[in-house]
NUBADREN-112355 format. One line per field, with one value per residue (C-alpha): z, y, x; residue in one letter. Coordinates in steps of 0.5 Angstrom, whole numbers, plus 2048, in hexadecimal, padded with zeros to 3 digits. Layout:
# NUBADREN-112355
Z = c(Z | ...)
Y = c(Y | ...)
X = c(X | ...)
resn = c(a | ...)
//
This chain:
# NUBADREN-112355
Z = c(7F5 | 7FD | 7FE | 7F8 | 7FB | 802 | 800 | 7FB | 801 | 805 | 801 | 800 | 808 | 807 | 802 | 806 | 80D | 806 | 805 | 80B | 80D | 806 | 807 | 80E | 80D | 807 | 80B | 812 | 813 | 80C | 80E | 811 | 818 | 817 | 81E | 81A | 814 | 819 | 81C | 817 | 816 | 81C | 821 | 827 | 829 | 82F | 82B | 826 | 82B | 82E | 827 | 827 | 82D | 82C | 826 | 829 | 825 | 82A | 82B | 827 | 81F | 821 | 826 | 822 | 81C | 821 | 823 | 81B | 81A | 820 | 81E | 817 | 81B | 822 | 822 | 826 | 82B | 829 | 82F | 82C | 832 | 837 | 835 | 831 | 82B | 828 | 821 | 81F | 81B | 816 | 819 | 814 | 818 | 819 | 814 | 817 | 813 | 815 | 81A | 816 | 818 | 811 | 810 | 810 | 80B | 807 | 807 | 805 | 7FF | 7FD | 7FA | 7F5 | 7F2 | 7F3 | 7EF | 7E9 | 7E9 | 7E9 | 7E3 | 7DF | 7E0 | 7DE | 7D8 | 7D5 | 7D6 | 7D2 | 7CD | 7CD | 7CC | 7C7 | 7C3 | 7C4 | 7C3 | 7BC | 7B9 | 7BA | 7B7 | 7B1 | 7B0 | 7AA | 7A8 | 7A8 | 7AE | 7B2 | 7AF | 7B1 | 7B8 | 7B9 | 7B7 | 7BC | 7C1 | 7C0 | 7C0 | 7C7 | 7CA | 7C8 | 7CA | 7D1 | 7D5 | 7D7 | 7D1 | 7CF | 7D5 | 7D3 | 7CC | 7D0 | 7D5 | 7D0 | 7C9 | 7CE | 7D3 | 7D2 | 7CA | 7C9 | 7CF | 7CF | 7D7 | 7DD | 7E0 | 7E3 | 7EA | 7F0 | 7F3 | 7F7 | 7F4 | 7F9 | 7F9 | 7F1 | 7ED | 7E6 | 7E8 | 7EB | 7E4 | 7E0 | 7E5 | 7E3 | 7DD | 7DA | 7DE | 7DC | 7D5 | 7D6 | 7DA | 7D5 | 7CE | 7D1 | 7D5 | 7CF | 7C9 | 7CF | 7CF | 7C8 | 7C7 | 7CB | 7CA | 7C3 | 7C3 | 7C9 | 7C4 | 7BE | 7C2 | 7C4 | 7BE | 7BB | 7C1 | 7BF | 7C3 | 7C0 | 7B9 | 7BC | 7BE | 7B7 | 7B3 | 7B7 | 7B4 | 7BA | 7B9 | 7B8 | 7BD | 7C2 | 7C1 | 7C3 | 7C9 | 7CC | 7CB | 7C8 | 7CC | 7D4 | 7D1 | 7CE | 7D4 | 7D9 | 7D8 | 7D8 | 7DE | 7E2 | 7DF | 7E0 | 7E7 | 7E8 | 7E5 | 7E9 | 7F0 | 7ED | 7E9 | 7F1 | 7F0 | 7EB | 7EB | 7EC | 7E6 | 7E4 | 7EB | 7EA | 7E4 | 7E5 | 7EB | 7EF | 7F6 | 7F7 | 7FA | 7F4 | 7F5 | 7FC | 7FC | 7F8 | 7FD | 803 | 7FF | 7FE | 805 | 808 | 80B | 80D | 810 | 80A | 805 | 808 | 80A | 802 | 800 | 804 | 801 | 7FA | 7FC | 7FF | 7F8 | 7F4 | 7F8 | 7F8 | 7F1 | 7F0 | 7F5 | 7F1 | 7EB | 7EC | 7EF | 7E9 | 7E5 | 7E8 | 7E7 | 7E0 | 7DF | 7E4 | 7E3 | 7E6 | 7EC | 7EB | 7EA)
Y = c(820 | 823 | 81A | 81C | 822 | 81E | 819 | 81C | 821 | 81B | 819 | 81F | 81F | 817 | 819 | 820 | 81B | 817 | 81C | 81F | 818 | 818 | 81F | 81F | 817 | 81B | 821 | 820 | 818 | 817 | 818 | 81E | 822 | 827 | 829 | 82B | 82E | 833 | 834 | 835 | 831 | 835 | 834 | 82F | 828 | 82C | 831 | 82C | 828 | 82F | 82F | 828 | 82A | 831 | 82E | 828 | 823 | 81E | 81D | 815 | 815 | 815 | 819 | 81E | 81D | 81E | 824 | 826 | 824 | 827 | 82E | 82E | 82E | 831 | 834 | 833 | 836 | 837 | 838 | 83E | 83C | 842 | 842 | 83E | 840 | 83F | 83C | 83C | 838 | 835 | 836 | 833 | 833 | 83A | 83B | 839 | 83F | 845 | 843 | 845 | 840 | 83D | 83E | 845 | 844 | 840 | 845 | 84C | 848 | 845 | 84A | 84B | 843 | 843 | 84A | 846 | 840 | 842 | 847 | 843 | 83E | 842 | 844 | 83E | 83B | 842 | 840 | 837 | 836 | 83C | 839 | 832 | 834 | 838 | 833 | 82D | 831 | 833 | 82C | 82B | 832 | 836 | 83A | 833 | 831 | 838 | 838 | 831 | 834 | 83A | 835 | 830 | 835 | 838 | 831 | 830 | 836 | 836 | 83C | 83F | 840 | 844 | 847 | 84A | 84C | 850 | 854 | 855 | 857 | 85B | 85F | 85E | 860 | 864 | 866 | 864 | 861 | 862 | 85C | 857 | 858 | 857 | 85C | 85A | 85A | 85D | 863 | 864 | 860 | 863 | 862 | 85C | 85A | 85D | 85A | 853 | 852 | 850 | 84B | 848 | 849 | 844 | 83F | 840 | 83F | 838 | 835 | 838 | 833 | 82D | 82F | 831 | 82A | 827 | 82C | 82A | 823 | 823 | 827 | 823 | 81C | 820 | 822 | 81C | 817 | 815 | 81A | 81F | 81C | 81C | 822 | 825 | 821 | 824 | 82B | 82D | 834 | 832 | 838 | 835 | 82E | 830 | 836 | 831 | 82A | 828 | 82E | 82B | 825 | 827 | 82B | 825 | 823 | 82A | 82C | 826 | 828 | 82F | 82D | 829 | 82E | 834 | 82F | 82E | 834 | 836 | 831 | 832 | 83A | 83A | 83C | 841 | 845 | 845 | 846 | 84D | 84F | 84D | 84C | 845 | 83F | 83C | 841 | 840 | 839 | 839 | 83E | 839 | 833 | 837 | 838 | 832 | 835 | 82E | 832 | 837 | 831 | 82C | 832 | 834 | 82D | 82B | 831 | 82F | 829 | 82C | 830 | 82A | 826 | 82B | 82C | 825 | 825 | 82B | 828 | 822 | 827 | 82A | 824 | 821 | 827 | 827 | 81F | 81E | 816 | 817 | 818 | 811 | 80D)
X = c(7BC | 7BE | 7C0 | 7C4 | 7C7 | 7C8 | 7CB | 7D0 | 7D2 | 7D3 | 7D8 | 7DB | 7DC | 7E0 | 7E4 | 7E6 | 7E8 | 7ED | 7EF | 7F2 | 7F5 | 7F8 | 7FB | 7FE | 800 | 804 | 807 | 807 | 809 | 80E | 815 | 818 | 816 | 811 | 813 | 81A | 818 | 814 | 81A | 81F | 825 | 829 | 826 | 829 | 825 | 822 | 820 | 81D | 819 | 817 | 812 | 811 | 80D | 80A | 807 | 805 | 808 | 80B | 804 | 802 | 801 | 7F9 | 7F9 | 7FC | 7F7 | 7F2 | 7F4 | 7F5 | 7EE | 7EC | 7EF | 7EA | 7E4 | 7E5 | 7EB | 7F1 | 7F7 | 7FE | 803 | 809 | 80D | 80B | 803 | 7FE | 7FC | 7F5 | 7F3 | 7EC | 7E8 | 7E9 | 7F1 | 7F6 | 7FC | 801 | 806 | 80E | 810 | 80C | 808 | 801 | 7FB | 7FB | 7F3 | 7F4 | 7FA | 7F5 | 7F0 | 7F4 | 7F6 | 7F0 | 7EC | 7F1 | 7F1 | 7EA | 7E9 | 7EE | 7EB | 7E3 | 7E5 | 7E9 | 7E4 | 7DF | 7E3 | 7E5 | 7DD | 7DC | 7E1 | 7E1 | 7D9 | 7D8 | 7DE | 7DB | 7D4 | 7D5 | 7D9 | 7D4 | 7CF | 7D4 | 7D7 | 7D9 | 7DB | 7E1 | 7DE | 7DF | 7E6 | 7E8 | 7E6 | 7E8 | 7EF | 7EF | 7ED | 7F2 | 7F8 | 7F5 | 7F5 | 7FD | 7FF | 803 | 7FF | 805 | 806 | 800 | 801 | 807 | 805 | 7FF | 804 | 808 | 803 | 7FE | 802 | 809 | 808 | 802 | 800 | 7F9 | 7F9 | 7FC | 801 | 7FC | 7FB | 7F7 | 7F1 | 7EB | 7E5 | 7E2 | 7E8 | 7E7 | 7E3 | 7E6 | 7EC | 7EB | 7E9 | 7EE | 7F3 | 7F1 | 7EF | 7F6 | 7F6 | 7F0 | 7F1 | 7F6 | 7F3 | 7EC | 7F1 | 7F3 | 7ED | 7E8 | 7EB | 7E9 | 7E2 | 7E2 | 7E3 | 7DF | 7D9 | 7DA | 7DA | 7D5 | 7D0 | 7D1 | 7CF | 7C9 | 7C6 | 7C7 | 7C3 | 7BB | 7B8 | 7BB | 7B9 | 7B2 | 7B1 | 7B4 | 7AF | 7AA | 7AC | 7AF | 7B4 | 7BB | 7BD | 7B6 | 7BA | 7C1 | 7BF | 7BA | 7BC | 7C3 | 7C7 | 7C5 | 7C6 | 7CC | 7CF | 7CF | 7D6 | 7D8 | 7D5 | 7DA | 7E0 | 7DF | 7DE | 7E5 | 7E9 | 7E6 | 7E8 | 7F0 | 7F0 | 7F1 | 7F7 | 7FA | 7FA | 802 | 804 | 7FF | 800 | 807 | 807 | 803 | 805 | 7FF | 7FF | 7FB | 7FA | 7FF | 804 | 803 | 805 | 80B | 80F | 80C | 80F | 816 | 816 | 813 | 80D | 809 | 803 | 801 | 803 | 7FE | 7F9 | 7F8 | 7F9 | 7F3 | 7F0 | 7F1 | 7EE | 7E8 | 7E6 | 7E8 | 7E3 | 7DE | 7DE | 7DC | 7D7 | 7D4 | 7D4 | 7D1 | 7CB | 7CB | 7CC | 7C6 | 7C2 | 7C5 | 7C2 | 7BD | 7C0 | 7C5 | 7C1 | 7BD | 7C4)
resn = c(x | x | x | x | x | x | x | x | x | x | x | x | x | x | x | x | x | x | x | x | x | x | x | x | x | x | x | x | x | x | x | x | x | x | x | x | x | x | x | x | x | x | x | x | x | x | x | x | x | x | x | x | x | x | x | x | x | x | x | x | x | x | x | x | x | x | x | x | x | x | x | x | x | x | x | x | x | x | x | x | x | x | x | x | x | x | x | x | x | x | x | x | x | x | x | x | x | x | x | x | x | x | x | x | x | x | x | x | x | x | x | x | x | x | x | x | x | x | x | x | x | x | x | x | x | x | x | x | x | x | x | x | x | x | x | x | x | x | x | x | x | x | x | x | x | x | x | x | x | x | x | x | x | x | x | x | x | x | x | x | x | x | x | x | x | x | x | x | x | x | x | x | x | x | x | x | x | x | x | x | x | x | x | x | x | x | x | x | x | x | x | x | x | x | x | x | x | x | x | x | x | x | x | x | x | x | x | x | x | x | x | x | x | x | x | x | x | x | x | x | x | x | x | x | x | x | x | x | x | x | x | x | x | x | x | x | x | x | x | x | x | x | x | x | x | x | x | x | x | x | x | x | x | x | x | x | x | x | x | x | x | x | x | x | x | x | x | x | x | x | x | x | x | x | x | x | x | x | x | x | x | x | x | x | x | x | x | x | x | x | x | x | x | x | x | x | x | x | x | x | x | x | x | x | x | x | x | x | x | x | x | x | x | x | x | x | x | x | x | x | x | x | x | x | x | x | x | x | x)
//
């Protein structure tokens, strides 16, 4: 197993160094001057080659790359024209607009995407593989049509819309819960709670009708291999043969999706922020869109990218765990 882990952190590392010549291919050597989008549209050619240097980007396209990459591992130095600011690692660059070192930005907003994905994932794994594992064991019978129905309405529904069916049912009308806002958890864990739990019920809604499904079909599949048979004719309990054995087998294919829709659900936050007023990563990243922030826009897409590949990597240990084949292939 620790070959296992070694190797799939080796990858992690290949993919990551990919990764970050692909974004700043993307950002910083497509058309446009960076140096003139940091320091606006009014600025004269002198002015402009001022910032050029300051951000050290008359330097080659490889020398810069190596600075960027040197500036995630060790830090790096940034001149403001009358003194030297420093970065620490793992540095992201400065934003042009405020001035901020884009990792601290990153840090401020993080706990906020982070506490909405990791809840809503618990939620919607609650609500997906109970749904799922209910209806394998009740096919056939309306409970399992009905279910399939609630599940398959969930999956169609946009989740801007439940969300705006939420707002507007449980505080605006009946006034059963305050507007989503943002608490830390260390400040108030009540209020933390009360704070988020709209937003993870819509995400929940959405992401449990996927893995409903998948739970489903996996389960049935499942119980209707040999060995299953097997121990059934062996007089094994029907609760002890699903608890036991069809469930882990069951759950593997679970596990590897949960883990890739926990990394981009860093991602794809946008809407649920925006739509909540949640000041994250997503919401975060579209303000630095519309103003042209190349710094913060890299910054949060590497790190979208880092917890989409570590979701992976961590599935794989957990499918490995699950299936010790997987080890052995």
């Amino acid at each position: 197993m620790s070959g296992y882990v070694l190797r799939r952190l080796a990858g992690m590392v290949a993919v990551l160094l990919v990764l970050s010549v692909v974004i700043y291919a993307a950002f910083y050597i497509a058309p446009g001057d960076p140096a003139q989008i940091a320091c606006g549209l009014k600025c004269s050619p002198a002015q402009v080659a001022q910032v050029r240097e300051q951000l050290g980007l008359a330097d080659p396209v490889y020398v810069q790359y190596a600075h960027f990459l040197g500036g995630i591992v060790a830090g790096r130095d940034f001149s403001t024209g009358t003194a030297v600011m420093h970065c620490h690692a793992p540095c992201l660059g400065i934003s042009y607009r405020s001035g901020e070192q884009v990792t601290s930005m990153i840090l401020q907003r993080l706990p906020v995407t982070g506490s909405l994905a990791l809840g809503g994932m618990v939620l919607w794994l609650l609500l997906g593989v109970g749904t799922g594992l209910l209806s394998a064991l009740r096919r056939g019978r309306p409970t399992e049509r009905a279910l399939t129905g609630l599940t398959m309405a969930g999956n169609a529904v946009p989740v801007f819309v439940i969300g705006l069916m939420l707002l507007i049912v449980f505080c605006s009308t009946l006034q059963w819960l305050p507007f989503p806002s943002y608490v830390p958890l260390t400040s108030d864990p009540q209020a933390w709670f009360w704070g988020l739990l709209l937003p993870w019920v819509s995400l929940a809604v959405v992401e449990s009708a996927k893995y409903a499904r998948l739970t489903r079909s996996s389960m049935l599949e499942t119980l209707a291999e040999d060995h299953i048979r097997t121990f059934r004719a062996y007089g094994v309990s029907e609760r002890r043969l699903v608890t036991r054995h069809a469930l882990r087998a069951a759950l593997t294919p679970v596990i590897a999706l949960s883990a890739l829709d926990l990394g981009t659900m860093f991602g794809s936050a946008v809407l649920t922020e925006s739509l909540f007023g949640l000041p994250g990563l997503g919401k975060m990243l579209v303000s630095s869109v519309a103003v042209v922030d190349l710094p913060v826009v890299v910054g949060v897409v590497m790190v979208t990218g880092f917890c989409v590949v570590l979701a992976n990597a961590a599935a794989d240990v957990l499918y490995a765990v699950a299936d010790r084949r997987v080890v052995l292939s």
